[in-house]
C-alpha positions in Angstrom: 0.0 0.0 0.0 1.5 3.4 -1.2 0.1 6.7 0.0 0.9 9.7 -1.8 0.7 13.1 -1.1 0.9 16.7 -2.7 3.5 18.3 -0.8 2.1 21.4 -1.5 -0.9 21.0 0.2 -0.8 21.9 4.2 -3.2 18.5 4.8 -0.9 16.2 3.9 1.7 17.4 7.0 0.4 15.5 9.4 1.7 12.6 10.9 -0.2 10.8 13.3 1.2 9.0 16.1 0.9 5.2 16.8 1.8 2.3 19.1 5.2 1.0 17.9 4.6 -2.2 17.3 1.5 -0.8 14.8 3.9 0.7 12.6 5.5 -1.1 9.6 7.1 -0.2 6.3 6.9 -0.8 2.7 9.7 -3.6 3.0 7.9 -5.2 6.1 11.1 -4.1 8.4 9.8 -3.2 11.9 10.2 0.3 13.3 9.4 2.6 16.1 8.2 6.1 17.2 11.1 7.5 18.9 10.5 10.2 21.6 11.4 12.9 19.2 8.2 12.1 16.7 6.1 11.5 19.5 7.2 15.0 20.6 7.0 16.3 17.2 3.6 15.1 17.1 2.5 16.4 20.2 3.6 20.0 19.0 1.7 20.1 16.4 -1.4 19.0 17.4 -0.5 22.4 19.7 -0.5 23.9 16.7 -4.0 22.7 15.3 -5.5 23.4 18.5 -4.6 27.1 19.1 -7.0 27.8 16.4 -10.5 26.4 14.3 -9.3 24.0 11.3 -10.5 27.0 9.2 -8.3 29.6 10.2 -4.9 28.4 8.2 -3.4 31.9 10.4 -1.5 29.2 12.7 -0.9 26.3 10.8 2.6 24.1 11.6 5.1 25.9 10.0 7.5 24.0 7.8 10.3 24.0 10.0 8.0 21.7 12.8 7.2 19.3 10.1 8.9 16.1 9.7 11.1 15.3 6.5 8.8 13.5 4.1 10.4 10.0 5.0 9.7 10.6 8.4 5.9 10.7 7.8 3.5 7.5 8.2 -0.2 7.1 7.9 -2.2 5.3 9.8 -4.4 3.1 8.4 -7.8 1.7 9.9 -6.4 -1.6 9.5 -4.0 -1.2 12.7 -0.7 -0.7 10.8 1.2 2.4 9.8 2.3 2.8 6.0 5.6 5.0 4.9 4.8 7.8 2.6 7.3 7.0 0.1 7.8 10.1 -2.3 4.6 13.1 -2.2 3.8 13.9 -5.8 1.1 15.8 -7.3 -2.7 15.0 -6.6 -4.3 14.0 -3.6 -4.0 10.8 -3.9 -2.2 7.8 -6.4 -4.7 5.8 -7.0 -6.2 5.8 -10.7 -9.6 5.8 -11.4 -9.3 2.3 -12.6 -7.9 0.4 -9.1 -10.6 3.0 -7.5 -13.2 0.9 -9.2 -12.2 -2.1 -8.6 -11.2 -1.7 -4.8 -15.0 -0.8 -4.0 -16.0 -3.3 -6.6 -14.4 -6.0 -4.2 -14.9 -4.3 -1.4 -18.8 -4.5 -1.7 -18.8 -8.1 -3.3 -19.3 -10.4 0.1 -21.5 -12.9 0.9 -24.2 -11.6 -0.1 -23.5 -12.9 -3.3 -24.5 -16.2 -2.3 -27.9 -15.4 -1.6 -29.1 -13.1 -4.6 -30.6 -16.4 -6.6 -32.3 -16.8 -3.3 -33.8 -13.8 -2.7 -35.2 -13.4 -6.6 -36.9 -16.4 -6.3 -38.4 -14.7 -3.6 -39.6 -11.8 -4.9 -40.3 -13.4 -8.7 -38.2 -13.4 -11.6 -39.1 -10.4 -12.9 -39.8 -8.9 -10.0 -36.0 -10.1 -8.9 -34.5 -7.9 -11.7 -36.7 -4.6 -11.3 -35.7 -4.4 -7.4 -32.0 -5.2 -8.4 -31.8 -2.3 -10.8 -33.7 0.0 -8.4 -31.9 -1.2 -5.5 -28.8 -0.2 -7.2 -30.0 3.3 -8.6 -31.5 4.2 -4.6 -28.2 3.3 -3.0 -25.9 5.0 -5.4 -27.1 8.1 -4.7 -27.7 8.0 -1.4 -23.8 6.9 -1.5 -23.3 10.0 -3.4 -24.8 12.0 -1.0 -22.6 10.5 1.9 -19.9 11.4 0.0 -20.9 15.1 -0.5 -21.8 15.5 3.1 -18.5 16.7 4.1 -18.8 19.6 1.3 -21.9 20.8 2.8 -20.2 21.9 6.1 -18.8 25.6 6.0 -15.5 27.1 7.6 -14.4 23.9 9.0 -11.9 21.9 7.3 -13.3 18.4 7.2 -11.1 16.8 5.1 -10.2 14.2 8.0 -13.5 13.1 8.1 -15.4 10.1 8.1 -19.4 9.4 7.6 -19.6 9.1 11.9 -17.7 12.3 12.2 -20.4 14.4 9.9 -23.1 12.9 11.7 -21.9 14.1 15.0 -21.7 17.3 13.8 -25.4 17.4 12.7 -27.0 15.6 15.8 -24.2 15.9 18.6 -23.4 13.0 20.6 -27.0 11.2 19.2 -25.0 10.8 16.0 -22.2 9.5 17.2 -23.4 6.5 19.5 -26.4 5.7 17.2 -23.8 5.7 14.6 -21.4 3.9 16.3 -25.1 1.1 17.2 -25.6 0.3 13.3 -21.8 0.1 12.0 -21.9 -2.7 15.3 -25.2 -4.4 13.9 -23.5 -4.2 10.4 -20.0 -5.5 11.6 -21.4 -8.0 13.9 -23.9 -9.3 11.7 -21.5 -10.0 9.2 -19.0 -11.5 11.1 -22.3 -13.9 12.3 -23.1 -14.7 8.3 -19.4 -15.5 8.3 -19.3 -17.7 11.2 -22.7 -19.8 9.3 -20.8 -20.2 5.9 -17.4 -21.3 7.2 -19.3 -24.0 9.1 -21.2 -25.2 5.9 -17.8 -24.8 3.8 -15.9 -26.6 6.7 -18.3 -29.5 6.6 -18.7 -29.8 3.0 -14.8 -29.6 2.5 -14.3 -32.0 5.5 -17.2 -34.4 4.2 -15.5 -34.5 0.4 -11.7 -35.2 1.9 -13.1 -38.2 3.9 -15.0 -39.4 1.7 -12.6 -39.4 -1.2 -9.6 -40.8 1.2 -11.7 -43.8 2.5 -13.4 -44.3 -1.1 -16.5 -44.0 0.2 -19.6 -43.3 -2.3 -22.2 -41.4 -0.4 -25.9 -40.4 -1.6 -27.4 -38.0 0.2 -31.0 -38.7 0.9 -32.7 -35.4 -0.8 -34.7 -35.2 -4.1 -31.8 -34.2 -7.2 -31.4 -34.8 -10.7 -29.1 -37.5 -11.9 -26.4 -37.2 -13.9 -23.1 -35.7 -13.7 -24.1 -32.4 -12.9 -26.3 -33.2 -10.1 -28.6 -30.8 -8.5 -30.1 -31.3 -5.0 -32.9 -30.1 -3.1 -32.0 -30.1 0.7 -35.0 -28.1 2.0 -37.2 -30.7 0.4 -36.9 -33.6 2.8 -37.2 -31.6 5.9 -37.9 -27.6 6.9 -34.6 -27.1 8.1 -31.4 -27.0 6.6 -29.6 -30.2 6.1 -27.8 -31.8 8.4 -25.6 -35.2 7.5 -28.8 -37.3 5.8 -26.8 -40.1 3.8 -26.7 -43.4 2.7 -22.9 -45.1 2.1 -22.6 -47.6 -0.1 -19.5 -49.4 0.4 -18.6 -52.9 1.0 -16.5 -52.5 4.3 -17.4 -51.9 7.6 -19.8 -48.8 8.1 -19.0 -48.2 11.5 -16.4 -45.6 11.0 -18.5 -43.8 8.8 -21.5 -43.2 11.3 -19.0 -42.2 13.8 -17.5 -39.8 11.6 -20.8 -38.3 10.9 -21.7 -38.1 14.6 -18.6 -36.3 15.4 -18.9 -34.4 11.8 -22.2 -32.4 12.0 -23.0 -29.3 10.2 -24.9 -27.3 13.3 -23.8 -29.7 16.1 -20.6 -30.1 16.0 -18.4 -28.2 13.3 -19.4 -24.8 14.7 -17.9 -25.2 17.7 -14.9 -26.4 16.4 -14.1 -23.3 14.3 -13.5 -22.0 18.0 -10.2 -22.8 18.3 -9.2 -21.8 15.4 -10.8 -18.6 15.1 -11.0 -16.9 18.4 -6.9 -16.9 19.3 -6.7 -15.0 15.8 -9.5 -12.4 17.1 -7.2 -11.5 20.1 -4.0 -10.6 18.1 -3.5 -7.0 18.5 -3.1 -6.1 14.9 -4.9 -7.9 12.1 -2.3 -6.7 9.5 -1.1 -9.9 8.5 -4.5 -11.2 7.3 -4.7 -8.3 5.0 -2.4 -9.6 2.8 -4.7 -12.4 2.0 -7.4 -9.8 0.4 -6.6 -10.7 -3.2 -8.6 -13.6 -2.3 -12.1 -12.1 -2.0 -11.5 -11.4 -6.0 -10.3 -14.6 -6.9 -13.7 -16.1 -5.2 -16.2 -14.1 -6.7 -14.1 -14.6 -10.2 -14.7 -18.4 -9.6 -18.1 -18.4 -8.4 -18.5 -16.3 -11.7 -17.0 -19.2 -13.6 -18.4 -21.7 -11.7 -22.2 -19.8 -12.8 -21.4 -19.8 -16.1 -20.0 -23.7 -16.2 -23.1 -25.2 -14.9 -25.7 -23.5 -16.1 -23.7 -24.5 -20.2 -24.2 -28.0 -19.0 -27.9 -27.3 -17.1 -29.3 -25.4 -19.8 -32.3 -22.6 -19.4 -35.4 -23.7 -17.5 -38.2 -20.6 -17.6 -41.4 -20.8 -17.7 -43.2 -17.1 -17.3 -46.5 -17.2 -14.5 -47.0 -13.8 -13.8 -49.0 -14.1 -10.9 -50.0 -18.1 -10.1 -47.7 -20.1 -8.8 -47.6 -24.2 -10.1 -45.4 -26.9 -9.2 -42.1 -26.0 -10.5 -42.3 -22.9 -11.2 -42.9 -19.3 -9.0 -44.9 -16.0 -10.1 -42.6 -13.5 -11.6 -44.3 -11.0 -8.7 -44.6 -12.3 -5.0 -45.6 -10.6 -2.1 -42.4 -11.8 -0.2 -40.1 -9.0 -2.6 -39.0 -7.4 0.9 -37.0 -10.0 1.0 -34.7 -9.6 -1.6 -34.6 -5.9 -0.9 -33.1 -6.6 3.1 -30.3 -9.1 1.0 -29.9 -5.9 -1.4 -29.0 -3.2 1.2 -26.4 -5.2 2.5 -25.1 -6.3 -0.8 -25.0 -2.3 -2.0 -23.8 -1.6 1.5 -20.6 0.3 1.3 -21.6 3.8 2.9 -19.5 4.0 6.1 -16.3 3.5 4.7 -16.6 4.9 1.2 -15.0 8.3 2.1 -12.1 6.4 2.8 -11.9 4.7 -0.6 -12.3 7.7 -2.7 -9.7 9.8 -0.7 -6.9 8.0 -2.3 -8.2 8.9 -6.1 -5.7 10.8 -8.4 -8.4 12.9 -9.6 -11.2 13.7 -7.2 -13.2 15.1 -9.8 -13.9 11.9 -11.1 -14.9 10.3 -7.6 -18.7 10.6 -8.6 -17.9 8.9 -12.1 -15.7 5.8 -10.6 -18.2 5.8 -7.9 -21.3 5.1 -10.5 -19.0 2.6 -12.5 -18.4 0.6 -9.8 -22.4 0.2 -8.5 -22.5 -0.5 -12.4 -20.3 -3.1 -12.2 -21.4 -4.6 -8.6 -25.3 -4.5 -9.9 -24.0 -6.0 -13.2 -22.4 -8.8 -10.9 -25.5 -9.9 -8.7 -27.6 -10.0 -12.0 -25.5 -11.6 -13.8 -25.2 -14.6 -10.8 -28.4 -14.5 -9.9 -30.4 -14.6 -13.1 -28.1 -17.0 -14.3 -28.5 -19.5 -11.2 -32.4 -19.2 -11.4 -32.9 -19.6 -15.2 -30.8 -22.7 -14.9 -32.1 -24.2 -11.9 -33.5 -27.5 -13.4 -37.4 -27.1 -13.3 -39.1 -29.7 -13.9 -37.7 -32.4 -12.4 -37.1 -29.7 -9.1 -39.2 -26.6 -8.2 -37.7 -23.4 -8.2 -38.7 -23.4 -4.4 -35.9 -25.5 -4.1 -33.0 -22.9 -4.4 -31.0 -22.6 -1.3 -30.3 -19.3 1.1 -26.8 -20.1 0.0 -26.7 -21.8 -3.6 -23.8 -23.6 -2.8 -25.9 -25.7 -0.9 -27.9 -26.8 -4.2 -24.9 -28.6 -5.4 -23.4 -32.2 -3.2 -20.6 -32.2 -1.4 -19.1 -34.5 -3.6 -18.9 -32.0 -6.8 -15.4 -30.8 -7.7 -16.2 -27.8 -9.0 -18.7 -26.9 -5.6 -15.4 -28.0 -3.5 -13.1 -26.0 -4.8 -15.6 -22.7 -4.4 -16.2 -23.6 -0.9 -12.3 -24.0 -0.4 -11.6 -20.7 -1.6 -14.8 -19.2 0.4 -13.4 -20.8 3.5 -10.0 -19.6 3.6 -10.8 -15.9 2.1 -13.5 -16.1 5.3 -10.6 -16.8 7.9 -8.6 -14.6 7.0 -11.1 -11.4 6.7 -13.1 -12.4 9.9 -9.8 -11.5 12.1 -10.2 -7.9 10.3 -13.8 -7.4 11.0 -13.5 -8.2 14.8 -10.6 -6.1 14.7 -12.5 -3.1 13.5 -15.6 -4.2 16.0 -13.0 -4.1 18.7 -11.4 -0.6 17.7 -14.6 1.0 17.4 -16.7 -0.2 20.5 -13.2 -0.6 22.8 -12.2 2.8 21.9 -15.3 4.4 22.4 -15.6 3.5 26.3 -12.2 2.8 27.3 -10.3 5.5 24.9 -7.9 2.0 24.1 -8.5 -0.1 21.4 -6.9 -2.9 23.2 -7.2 -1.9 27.0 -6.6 -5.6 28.3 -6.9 -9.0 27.1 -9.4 -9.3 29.3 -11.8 -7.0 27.9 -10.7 -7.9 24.2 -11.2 -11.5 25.0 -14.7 -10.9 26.5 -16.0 -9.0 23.6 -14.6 -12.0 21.2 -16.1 -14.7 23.4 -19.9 -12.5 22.8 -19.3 -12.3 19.1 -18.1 -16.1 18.7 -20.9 -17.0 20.7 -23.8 -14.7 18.9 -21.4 -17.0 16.1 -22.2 -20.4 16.9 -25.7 -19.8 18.1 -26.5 -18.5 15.0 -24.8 -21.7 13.1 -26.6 -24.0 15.6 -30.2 -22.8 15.8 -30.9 -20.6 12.5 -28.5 -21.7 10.4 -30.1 -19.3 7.7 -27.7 -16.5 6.0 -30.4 -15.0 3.7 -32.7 -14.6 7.1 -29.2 -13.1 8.6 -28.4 -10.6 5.8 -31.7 -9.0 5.2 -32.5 -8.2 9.1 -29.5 -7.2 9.7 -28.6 -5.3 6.1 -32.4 -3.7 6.5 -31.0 -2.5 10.3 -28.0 -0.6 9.7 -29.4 0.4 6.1 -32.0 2.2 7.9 -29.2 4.3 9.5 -26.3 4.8 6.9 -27.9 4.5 3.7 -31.5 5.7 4.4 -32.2 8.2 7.2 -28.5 10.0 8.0 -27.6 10.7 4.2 -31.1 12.1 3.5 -31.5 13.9 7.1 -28.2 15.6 6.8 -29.0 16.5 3.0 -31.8 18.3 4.0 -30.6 20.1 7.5 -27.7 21.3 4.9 -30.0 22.9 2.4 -32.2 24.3 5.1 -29.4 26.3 6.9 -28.0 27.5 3.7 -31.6 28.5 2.5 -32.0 26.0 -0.4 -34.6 23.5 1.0 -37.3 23.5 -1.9 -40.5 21.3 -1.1 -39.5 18.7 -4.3 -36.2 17.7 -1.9 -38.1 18.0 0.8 -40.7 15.4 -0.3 -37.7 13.3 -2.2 -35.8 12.3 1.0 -38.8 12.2 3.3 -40.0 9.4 0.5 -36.2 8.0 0.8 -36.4 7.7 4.9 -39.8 6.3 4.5 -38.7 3.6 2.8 -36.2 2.5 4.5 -38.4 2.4 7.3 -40.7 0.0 5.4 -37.9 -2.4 4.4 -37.0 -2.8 7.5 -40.6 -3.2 8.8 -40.9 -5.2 6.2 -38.5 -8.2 7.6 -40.4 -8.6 10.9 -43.6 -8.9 9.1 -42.4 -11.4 6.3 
């Protein structure tokens, strides 16, 4: 990670201090603060607060400022990254690698559940909320990102989403700000928790099964063939647990104690335990980060794996607009809410955007990349999602039969499903150390002023979000369920309500509020209010 700066520009002279053992270079080589940066720093945040940010009359003067290899920024990530050379624009980023980091930073497991949630709402119906799902978020996104321009004489260019809603609603911003970016980091961290335990038994199921030569049939209506489709919420109401028959001619003994000891909601969640919770109480997550490359390579696959079977599968439509028969669901269904919790999630990106764009080259085209990439995201979900449900084999299976997690309509024993849920399952244990991390600086910071006061209160806090974990893998084992309450809770907050409330509070103080705004993000707030009704009801 290189940051650049204009050395021109006075915002850029301001190192930050951080715990030593935070603070790596380019090449990796540890460093530390010695006591003369930490005193360096300490004057100039003198400096800065003699006066308003505004008022430039007593702003650090060149000869306080560190040389420019002296300067490191920290990052949200825990680490601290050497400016290398400064260079014109504000940041080095090109539009291009703008794109695609909030291109892969929105793609998540929500993916997983779009073919879901259109069969939900209807296959029509499916697309239509897609597109507008996309369109509403976008530009309440772009309003988030102009928020910061509508303040006046203070210099905001620091700023993030939680800091611009303290300033318009005081400390009510801030904690109930602080509430949803929990419910939106917890939650999923919790969807996490669900899929590695279905990836880790499939994966562990496949290995033994392949080892021992074992043929196993799981006892759940499919189509034959080699590209075998299953239906697991057919044989019961609840998610599928180890229902197989073995057909082998040694001793079966071994096999029914493996599947005891081998159980998708009994067992394997607990076991991702202790694996998972000594990584959540390292102090820095930085190492993990490395391993980010793999959230692209995983969507690219599932992409591939999409396109693969549905060549073999073929295209299986048949258009009802409004009866439903035995294979096939109404292209408009009253369960659509659905879909549009999943969707909120899946366009969720409005708390940390400000961060991605500040690295651009050219901030005049943040709006631009901005669009492009909810182009290219939206373009992605319809893409997997029309794809999976127009190739789900109906007849001989219903189109009731696609799973929360699509995955799950393909055995254990398929290569192709394997090596997805290999890739998932790795790329998930390496980015859940990151989320707790940030769910840990942001809650631990905000009541003990320490992001890492003890490992007792670290460890504590871990404990209650691998618990809320497991529970959640044991008892409702149900990621499209997850994402939309929990997507519709903190959509409500970031993407709804603040953007549109702080658009409007702008306009009014500068005298621009006209009644078409006015009605426009009243109508906004409204509905996010009914999507989130919306998921108790349905």
């Amino acid at each position: 990670m290189n940051i650049q700066f204009n050395p021109e520009d006075y915002k850029c002279k301001r190192p930050f201090h951080v715990e030593p053992t935070n603070i790596v270079s380019v090449n990796d080589d540890m460093q530390r603060v010695t006591d003369e940066a930490s005193a360096m720093n300490k004057r100039i945040h003198y400096y800065s607060r003699l006066t308003s940010p505004s008022d430039r009359a007593l702003i650090a003067p060149d000869h306080v400022l560190p040389a420019p290899e002296e300067i490191y920024v920290y990052s949200p990530l825990g680490t601290a990254f050497k400016v290398d050379t400064c260079r014109d624009g504000y940041g080095k980023n090109s539009s291009l690698v703008t794109i695609f980091m909030i291109w892969n930073t929105m793609m998540g497991t929500s993916i997983l559940s779009i073919p879901w949630g259109i069969k939900q709402a209807g296959f029509t119906s499916g697309i239509i909320l897609i597109l507008l799902m996309g369109i509403l978020t976008l530009y309440c996104c772009y309003r988030v990102v102009k928020s910061r321009q509508m303040i006046p004489l203070i210099d905001t260019s620091n700023w993030e989403f939680p800091d611009v809603c303290k300033y318009y609603f005081g400390s009510f911003g801030q904690w109930s700000s602080l509430l949803f970016s929990m419910i939106s980091l917890v939650g999923a961290m919790v969807v996490y928790w669900v899929l590695m335990s279905n990836f880790l038994f499939n994966t562990g199921k496949f290995i033994y099964n392949y080892v021992h030569d074992i043929n196993v049939t799981d006892i759940v209506p499919g189509t034959n063939g080699s590209n075998k489709v299953i239906c697991p919420s057919a044989a019961s109401s609840h998610p599928p647990e180890n229902r197989s028959v073995m057909f082998s001619s040694g001793n079966n003994t071994g096999f029914e104690l493996f599947e005891k000891w081998w159980n998708k909601s009994q067992t394997v969640p607990f076991y991702l335990i202790a694996i998972l919770l000594p990584m959540l109480n390292l102090k820095s997550p930085s190492f993990f980060a490395k391993f980010n490359v793999l959230g692209t390579v995983s969507v690219v696959y599932l992409v591939f794996l999409v396109t693969v079977k549905a060549a073999h599968l073929g295209i299986h439509l048949e258009f009802n607009w409004f009866t439903e028969n035995e294979f096939f669901v109404p292209e408009f269904r009253i369960l659509f809410p659905q879909l549009t919790g999943v969707l909120t999630l899946a366009f969720f990106i409005h708390n940390c955007v400000i961060t991605l764009l500040q690295n651009n080259r050219n901030q005049e085209n943040n709006v631009r990349d901005l669009s492009i990439a909810y182009f290219l995201v939206g373009l992605t979900y319809l893409y997997v999602g029309v794809i999976i449900f127009a190739s789900f084999p109906s007849p001989p299976l219903s189109k009731e039969c696609i799973e929360q997690n699509f995955l799950d309509n393909f055995p254990s024993d398929d290569i192709m499903s394997f090596v997805a849920r290999i890739f998932l399952l790795f790329q998930m244990m390496t980015v859940y150390p990151l989320l707790g991390y940030l769910a840990r600086v942001q809650l631990l910071r905000q009541f003990f002023g320490n992001a890492y006061p003890s490992l007792f209160h670290v460890l504590i806090l871990n404990l209650a979000i691998v618990g809320a974990g497991v529970a959640m893998a044991r008892f409702y084992p149900n990621i499209g369920g997850i994402i939309r309450y929990s997507g519709a809770t903190c959509g409500l907050a970031f993407v709804f309500v603040y953007p549109s409330l702080i658009y409007m509070i702008s306009l009014h103080r500068a005298g621009q509020l006209t009644w078409p705004a006015l009605i426009t993000h009243v109508f906004i707030i409204l509905l996010g209010l009914a999507n989130l009704i919306a998921q108790l009801l349905l």
